[in-house]
N, C-alpha and C positions, 0 to 999 in steps of 0.2 A: 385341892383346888382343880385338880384336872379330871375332876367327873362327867362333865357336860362330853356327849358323840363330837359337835361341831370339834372340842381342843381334841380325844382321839385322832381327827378323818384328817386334825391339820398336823399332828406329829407322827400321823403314819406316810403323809403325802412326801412330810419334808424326810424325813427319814430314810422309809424305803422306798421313794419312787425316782425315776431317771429325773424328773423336775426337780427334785431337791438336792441333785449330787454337787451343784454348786455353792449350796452351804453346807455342804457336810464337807467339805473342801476345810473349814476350819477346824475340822481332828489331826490336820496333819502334824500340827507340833507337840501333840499327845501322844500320835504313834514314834515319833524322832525319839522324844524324851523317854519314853517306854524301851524303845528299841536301842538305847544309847546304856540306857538304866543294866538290860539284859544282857547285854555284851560285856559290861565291866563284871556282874554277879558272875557269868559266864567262867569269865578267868580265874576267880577265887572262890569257888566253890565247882560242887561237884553236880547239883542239882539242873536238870536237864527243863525244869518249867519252871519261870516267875511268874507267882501268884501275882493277878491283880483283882481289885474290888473298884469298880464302878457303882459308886453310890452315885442315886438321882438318876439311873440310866434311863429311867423313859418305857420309851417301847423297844428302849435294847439296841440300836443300830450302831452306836460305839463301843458295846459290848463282844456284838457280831463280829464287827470289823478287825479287830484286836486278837479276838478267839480264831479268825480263819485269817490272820498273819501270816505270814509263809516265810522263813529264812529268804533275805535276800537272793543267797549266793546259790539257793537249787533252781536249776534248771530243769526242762523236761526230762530229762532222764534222770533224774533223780526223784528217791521218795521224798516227797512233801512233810515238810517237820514244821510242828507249831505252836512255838515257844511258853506263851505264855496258857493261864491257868484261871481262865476268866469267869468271875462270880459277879453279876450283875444284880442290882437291888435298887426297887425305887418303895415310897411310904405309898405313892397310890394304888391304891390294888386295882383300879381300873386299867391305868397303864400297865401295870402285871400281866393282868388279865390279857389285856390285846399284847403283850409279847409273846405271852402265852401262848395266844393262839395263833399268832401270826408262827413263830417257829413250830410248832405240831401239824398246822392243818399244812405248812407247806411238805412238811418232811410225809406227812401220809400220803401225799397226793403226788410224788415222785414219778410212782409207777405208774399213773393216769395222765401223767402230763398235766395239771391240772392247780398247780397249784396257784397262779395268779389269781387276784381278783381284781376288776376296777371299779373304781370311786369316782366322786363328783364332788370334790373339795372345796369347790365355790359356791354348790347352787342353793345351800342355806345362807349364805352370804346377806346380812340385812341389808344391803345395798351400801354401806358403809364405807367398804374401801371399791368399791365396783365403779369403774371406769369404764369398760367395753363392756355390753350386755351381754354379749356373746361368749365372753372368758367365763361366765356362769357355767356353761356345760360342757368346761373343759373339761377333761378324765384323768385319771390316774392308774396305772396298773401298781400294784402292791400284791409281793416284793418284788421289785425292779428284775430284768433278765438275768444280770449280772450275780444275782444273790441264788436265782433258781438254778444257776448254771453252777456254782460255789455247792450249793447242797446235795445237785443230782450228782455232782460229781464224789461228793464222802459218804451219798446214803449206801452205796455197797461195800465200803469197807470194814474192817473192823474196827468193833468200837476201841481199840486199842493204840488207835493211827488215827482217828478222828480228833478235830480241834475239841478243845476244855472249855463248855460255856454251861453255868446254869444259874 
């Protein structure tokens, strides 16, 4: 169902762009339950990552978020640990695809600075829900700052300390 570019351009806006960080506000009792879940596996066993499987992930941005988790309790001087062991899966392979590409071409473009793109998420807009003509050529940068600053920050590490996502 999710073949058409307009559903991409609108679950990459909501996803990964600073516009959408207000509904992505509703993973938060996903990562509670997660991170409530790891704590107790924590104490009775000896396993240092809980596997998770997000099935239906989409274009990946509750996968992301989950895989670069960060122990509450480390602080700046501490090395960054991160817990879980993230396998994300969706049936469309065009959402595949654009997660695809969205985590690779950011991680190549590290070194160039370059990894943003911006979009125009409204201007296919059949006039349907368009209220202000002008909100047509609003923008979007995708992946938000927040996520470029997440990435540049593990692309020189070893892959042995980097978060678990594929």
């Amino acid at each position: 169902p999710y073949a058409e570019a307009v559903q991409i351009i609108a679950h990459l806006t909501r996803d990964w762009s600073e516009e959408g960080a207000i509904l992505r506000e509703e993973f938060g009792w996903i990562k509670q339950q997660l991170w409530r879940y790891h704590d107790e596996m924590n104490q009775t066993t000896e396993s240092v990552l809980s596997p998770i499987l997000v099935p239906g992930a989409g274009i990946g941005r509750l996968a992301f978020d989950l895989a670069f988790a960060q122990d509450k309790e480390c602080t700046n001087d501490c090395v960054a640990s991160y817990p879980f062991d993230v396998e994300a899966m969706d049936n469309s392979i065009v959402m595949a695809a654009a997660a695809y590409h969205l985590f690779h071409y950011s991680n190549d473009s590290m070194a160039s600075n370059q990894g943003q793109t911006k979009i125009y998420p409204f201007v296919s807009d059949s006039l349907s829900n368009e209220v202000d003509t002008q909100r047509r050529w609003d923008s979007a940068q995708i992946p938000e700052q927040s996520v470029m600053d997440e990435l540049r920050d593990v692309h020189e590490w070893q892959p042995h300390q980097r978060p678990k996502l594929s």
